[in-house]
C-alpha positions as CSV (number, residue, x, y, z in Angstrom):
1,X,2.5,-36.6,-4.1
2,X,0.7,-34.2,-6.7
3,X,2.8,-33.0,-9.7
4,X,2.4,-29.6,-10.7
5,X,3.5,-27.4,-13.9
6,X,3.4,-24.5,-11.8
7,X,2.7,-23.7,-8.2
8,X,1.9,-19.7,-7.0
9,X,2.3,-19.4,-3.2
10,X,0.0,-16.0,-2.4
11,X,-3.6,-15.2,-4.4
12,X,-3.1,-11.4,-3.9
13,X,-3.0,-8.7,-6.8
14,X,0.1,-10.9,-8.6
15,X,-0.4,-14.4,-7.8
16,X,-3.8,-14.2,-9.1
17,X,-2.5,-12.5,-12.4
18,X,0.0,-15.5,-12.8
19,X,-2.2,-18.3,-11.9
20,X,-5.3,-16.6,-14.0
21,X,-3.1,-16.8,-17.4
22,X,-1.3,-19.7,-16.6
23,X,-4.4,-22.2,-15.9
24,X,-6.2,-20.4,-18.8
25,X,-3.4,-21.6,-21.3
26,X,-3.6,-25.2,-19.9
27,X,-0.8,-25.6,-17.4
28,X,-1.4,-27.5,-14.0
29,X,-1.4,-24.8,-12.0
30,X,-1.9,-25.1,-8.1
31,X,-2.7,-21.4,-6.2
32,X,-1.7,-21.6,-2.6
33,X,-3.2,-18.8,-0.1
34,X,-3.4,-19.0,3.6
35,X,-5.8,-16.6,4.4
36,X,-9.6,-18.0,3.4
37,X,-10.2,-15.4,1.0
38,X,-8.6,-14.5,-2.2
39,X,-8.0,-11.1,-3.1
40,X,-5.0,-10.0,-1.1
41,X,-4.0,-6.9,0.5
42,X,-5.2,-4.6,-1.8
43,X,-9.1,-5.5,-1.8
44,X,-9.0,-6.4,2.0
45,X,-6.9,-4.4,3.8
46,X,-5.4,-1.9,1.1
47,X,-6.4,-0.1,-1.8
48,X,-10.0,-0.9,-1.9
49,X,-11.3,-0.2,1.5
50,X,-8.8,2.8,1.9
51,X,-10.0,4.7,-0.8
52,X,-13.4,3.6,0.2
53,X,-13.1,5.6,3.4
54,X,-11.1,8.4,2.0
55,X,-13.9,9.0,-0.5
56,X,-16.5,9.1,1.9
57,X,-14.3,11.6,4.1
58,X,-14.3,13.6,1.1
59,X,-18.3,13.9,1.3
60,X,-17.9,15.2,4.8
61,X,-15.3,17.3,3.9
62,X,-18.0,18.9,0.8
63,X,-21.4,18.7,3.2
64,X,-19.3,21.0,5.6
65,X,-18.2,23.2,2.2
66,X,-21.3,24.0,1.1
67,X,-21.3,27.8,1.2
68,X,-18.2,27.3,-1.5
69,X,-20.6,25.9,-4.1
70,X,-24.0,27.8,-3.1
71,X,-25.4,25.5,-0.9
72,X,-26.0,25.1,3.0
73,X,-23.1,23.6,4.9
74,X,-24.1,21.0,7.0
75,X,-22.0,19.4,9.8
76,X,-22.1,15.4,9.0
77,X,-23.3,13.0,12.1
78,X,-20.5,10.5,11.5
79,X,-21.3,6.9,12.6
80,X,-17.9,4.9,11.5
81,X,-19.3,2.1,12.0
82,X,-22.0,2.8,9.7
83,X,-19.2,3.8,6.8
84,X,-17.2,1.0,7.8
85,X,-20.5,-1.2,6.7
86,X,-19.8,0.6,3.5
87,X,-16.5,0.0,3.2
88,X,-17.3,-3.9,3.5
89,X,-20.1,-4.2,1.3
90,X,-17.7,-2.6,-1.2
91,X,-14.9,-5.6,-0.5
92,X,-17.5,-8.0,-1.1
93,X,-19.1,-6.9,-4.0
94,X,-15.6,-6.5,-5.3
95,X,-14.3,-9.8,-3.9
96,X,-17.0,-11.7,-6.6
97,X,-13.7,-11.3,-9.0
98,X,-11.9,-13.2,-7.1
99,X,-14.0,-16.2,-6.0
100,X,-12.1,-19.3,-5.8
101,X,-14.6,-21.2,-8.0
102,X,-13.4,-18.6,-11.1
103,X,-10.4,-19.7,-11.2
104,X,-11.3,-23.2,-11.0
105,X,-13.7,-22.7,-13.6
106,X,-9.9,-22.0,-15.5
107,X,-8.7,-25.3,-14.6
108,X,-6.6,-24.0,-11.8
109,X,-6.2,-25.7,-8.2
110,X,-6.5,-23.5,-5.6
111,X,-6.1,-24.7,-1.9
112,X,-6.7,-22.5,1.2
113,X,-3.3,-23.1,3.8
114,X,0.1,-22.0,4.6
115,X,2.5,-23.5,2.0
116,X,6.2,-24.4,3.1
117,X,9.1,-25.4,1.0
118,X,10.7,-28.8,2.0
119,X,13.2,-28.6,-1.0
120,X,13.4,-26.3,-4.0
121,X,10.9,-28.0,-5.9
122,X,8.6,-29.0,-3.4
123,X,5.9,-27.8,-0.7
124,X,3.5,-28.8,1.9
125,X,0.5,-27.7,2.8
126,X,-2.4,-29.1,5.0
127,X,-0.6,-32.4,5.1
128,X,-0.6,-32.2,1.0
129,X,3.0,-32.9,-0.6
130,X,3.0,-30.8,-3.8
131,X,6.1,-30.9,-6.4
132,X,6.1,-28.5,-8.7
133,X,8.5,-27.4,-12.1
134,X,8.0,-23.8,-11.7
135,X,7.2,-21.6,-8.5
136,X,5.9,-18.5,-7.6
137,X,5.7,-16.3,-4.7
138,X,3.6,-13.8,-4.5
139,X,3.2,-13.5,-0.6
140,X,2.9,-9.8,-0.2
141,X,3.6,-8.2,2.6
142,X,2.3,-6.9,6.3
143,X,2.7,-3.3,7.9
144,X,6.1,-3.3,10.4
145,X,5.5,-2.2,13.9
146,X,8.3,-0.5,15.2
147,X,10.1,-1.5,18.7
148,X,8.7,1.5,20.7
149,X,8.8,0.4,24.1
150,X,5.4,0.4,25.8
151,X,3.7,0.5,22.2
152,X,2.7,-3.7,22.4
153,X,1.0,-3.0,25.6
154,X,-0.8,-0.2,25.1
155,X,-2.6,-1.2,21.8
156,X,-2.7,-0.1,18.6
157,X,-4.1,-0.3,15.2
158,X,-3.1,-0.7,11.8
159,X,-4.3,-1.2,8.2
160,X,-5.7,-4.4,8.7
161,X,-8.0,-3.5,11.4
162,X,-8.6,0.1,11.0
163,X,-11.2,-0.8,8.4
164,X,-13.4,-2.5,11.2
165,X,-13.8,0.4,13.8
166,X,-17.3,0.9,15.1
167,X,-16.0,4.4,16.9
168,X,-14.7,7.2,15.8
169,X,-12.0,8.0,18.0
170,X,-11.8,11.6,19.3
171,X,-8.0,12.0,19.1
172,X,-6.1,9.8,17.3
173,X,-1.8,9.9,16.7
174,X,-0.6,8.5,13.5
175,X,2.9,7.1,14.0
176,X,4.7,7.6,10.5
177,X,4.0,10.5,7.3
178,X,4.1,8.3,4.2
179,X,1.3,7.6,2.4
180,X,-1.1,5.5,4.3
181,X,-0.2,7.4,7.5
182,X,-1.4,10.8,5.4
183,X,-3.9,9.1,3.4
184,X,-5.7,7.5,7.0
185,X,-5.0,10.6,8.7
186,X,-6.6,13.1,6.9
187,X,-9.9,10.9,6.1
188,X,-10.1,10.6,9.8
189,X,-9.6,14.1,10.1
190,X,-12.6,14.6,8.1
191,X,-14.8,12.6,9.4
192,X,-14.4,14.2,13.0
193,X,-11.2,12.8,15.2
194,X,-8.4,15.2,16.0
195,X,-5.5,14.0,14.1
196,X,-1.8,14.6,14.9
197,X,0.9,12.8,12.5
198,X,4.3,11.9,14.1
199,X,7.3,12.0,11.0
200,X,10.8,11.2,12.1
201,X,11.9,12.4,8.7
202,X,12.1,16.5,8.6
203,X,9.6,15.9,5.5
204,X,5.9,14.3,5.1
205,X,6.6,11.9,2.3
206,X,10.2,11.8,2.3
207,X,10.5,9.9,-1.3
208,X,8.7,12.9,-2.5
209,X,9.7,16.3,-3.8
210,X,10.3,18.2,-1.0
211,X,8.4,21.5,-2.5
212,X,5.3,19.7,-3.2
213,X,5.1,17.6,-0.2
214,X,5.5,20.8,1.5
215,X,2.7,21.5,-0.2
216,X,0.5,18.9,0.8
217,X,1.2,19.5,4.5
218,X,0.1,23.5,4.6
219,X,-3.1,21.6,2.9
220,X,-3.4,19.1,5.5
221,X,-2.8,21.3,8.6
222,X,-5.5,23.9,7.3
223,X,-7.5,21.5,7.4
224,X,-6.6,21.2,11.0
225,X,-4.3,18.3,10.9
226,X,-1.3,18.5,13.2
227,X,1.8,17.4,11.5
228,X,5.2,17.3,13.6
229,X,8.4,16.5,11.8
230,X,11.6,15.6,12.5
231,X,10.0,13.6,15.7
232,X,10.6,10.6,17.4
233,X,8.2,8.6,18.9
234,X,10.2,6.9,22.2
235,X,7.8,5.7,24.5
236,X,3.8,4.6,24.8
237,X,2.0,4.2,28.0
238,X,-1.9,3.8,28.7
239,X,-3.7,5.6,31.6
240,X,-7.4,3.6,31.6
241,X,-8.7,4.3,28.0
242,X,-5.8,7.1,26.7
243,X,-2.7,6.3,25.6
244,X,0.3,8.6,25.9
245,X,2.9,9.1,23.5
246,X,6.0,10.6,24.6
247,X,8.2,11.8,21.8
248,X,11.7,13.8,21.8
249,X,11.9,12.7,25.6
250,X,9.8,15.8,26.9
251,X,6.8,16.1,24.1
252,X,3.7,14.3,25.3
253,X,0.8,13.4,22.8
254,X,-2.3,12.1,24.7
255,X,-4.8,10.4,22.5
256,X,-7.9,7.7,21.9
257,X,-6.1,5.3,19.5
258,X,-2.7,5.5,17.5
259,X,-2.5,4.2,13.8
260,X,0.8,2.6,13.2
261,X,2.0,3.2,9.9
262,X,5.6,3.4,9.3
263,X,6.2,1.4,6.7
264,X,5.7,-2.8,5.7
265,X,7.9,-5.5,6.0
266,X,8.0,-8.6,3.3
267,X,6.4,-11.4,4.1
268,X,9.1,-14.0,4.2
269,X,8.8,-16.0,7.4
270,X,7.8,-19.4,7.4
271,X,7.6,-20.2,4.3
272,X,10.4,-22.5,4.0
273,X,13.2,-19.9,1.6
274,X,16.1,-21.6,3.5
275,X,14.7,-25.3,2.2
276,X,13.9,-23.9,-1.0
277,X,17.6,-22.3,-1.5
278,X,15.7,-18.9,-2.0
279,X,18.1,-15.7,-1.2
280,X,16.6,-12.9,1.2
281,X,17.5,-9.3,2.0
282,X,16.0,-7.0,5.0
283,X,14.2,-5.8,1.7
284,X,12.8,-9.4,0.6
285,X,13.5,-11.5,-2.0
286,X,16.1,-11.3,-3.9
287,X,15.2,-11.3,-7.5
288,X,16.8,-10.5,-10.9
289,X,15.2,-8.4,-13.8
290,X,13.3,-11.4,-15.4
291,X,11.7,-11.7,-11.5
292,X,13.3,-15.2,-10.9
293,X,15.3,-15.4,-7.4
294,X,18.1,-17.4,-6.7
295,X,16.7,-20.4,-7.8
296,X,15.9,-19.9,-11.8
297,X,12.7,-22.5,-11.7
298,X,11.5,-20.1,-8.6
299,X,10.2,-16.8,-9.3
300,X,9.2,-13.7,-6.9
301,X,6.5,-10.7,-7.5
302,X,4.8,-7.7,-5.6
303,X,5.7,-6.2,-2.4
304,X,7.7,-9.9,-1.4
305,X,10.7,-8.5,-3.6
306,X,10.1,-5.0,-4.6
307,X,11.2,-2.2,-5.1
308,X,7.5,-0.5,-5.0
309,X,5.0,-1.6,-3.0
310,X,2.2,-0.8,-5.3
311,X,-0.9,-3.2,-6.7
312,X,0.0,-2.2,-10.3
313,X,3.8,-2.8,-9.7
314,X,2.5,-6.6,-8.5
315,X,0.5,-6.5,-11.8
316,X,3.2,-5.4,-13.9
317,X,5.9,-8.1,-12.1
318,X,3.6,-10.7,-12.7
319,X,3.2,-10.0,-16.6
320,X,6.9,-10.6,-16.6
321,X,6.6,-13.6,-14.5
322,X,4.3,-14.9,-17.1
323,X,6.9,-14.3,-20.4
324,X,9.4,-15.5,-18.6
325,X,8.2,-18.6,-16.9
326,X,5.3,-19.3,-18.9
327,X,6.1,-18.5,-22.5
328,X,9.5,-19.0,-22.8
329,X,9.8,-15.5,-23.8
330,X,13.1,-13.5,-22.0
331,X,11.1,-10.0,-20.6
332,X,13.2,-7.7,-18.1
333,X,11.7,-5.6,-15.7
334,X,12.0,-1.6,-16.5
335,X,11.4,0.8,-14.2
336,X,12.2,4.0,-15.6
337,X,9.1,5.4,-15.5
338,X,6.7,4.3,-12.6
339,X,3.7,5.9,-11.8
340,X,2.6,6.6,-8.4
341,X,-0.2,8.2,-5.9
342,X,-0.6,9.2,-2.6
343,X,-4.4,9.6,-2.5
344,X,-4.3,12.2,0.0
345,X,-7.2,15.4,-1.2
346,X,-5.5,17.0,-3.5
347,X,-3.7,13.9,-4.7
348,X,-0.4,13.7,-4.5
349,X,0.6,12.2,-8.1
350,X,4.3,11.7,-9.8
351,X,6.0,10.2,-12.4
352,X,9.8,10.0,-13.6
353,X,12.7,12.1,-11.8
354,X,12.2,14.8,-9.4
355,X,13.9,17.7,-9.1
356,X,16.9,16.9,-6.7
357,X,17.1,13.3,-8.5
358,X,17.6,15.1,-11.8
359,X,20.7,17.0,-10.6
360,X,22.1,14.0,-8.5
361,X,22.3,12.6,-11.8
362,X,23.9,15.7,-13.2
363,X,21.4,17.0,-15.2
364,X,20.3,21.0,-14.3
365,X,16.6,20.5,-15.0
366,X,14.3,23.7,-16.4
367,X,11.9,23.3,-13.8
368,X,8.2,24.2,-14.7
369,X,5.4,25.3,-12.2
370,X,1.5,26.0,-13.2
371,X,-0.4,26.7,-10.1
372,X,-4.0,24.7,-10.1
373,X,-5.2,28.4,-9.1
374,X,-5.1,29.2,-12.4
375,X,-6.2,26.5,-14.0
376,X,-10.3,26.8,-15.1
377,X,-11.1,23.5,-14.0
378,X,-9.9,24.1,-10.5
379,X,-11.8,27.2,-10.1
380,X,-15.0,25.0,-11.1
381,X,-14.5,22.2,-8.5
382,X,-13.2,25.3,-6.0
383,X,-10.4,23.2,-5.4
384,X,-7.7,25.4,-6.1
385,X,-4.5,24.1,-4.1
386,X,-1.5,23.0,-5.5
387,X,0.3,22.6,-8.3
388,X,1.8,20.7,-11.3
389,X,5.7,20.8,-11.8
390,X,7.7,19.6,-14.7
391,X,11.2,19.0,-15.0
392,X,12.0,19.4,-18.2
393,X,16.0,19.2,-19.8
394,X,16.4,20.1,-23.5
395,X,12.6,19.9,-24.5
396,X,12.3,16.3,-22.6
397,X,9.9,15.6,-19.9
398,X,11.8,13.5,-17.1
399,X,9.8,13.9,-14.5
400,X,6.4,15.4,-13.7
């Protein structure tokens, strides 16, 4: 049995902050992942090769705008599997950061398998019995597929293998109007597919200021996206190549592929929480604001616990993680003022309270608009949709 100062189950966006610090300031640290590559969501399947693809929709988008700057517009040949070449050679040139042998070169163990707690201070993986003082888990988490009946059968993609298309498909249905369903949506708009977006909620983006992400979707469906809200997908069937979609029991989408994403689901299966003495919600972990769970020597960070499933929220848990568990130091989380973007084109960028969540808390907000079609720079880029809104109480910002 090998005994450990620390042990970080998940090398994504937070375990590798932990461990990186940790082994650096001379603990025995042991970094568990059971996929064979570091990196995580984010540079595999996330962040990296998203934006990756939306930017290079966004050069089709401008070859076809010429005339707006002076120039010939010019329709694009798109081979996708061409810019999904692209899109890997970006992953690997990025994934050099996280080669394993870095972080040995720190003094760090790290061990490709799935872990599994037999107790709450050991695991197992590959045969190997590993006992550790202080845990953490850092597991990330995977898109959820939603029990549509006939959906299993007649195929599907998501974010983890949208990224390795070789065709572009000529119609493609987007179950869910959230971030990556908008952000996937319009880049394959843009490089050629007919896109339609099914939303259940009556708004794209429902965490969102309703006025801007109103906004967003008059941008998106001049573009020539269709967007239908306040509709269910019920049923999937597949005739040869085409699937059909039924939705609202009479409305019937045919189309070349469907992207399924409605949201992700923590990754807590197998991993051995019940063992371990670890709490769980439907959410995830259960975790307190110094990031430890149920058991204080076990600690949880990134989209495993929550409450935003963002690369620099991971970042930001795992900085905690490391006061807390590594320096002795007692740091609470604070999430008053969180960042966030939906990389659609325009972005779709906020920070603080929005409107509505200003006067649920029973504040009556002077709200402050200034159109981007008055703003100089805009006119430059002649990309003049949208707006920035502030609300603003008594001379404070609380929300933007």
């Amino acid at each position: 049995m090998t005994e450990r100062e620390m042990v970080i189950i998940g090398g994504g966006a937070g375990g590798l902050v932990v461990a990186s610090v940790a082994a650096q300031l001379g603990l025995k640290v042991t970094l568990i992942e059971k996929e064979d590559k570091l990196g995580g969501e984010c540079l595999h399947h996330g962040c990296v090769p998203s934006k990756t693809l939306i930017h290079a929709a966004k050069v089709a988008s401008l070859m076809r705008r010429g005339k707006d700057y002076g120039l010939p517009a010019v329709e694009p040949e798109v081979d996708l599997g061409k810019v999904n070449d692209h899109v890997q050679a970006v992953i690997d040139h990025i994934q050099q950061h996280d080669d394993p042998e870095r972080f040995r070169g720190y003094g760090c163990e790290v061990i490709f398998g799935a872990a599994r707690f037999t107790d709450p201070h050991t695991v197992q993986v590959n045969q190997q019995v590993i006992r550790g003082r202080r845990f953490v888990i850092a597991t990330g988490s995977r898109p959820f597929i939603p029990p549509i009946d006939g959906l299993e059968e007649a195929g599907y993609l998501t974010n983890l293998d949208v990224f390795s298309l070789r065709s572009l498909p000529r119609r493609l249905v987007v179950l869910g109007g959230g971030p990556i369903g908008l952000e996937m949506g319009q880049a394959f708009q843009r490089l050629g597919s007919e896109v339609t977006v099914v939303q259940r909620a009556a708004h794209i983006l429902p965490q969102e200021d309703p006025e801007i992400s109103d906004a967003l979707q008059a941008q998106l469906m001049a573009e020539g996206m269709t967007i239908l809200t306040s509709t269910n997908a019920e049923r999937v069937s597949r005739e040869g190549e085409q699937r059909i979609v039924m939705c609202d029991g009479n409305r019937q989408l045919t189309t070349d592929a469907i992207l399924v994403a409605v949201g992700r689901r923590p990754n807590v299966d197998n991993i051995g929480l019940d063992a371990a003495g670890v709490e769980v919600t439907p959410k995830g972990i259960s975790v307190d604001q110094r990031m430890r769970t149920s058991q204080k020597h076990i600690y949880a960070c990134g989209d495993v616990c929550g409450p935003y499933p963002f690369t620099h929220m991971a970042e930001y848990q795992a900085g905690i993680v490391i006061s807390n568990a590594v320096f002795r130091f007692p740091k609470k989380t604070d999430y008053r003022v969180v960042p966030w973007v939906t990389y659609t084109d325009p972005e779709l960028a906020r920070v603080g309270l929005t409107e509505q969540q200003a006067r649920e808390q029973g504040i009556e907000p002077t709200v402050l608009r200034f159109e981007f079609k008055d703003v100089d720079r805009a006119l430059t880029e002649v990309e003049t949709g949208g707006m920035t809104k502030l609300v603003t109480p008594k001379g404070r910002i609380l929300g933007a």
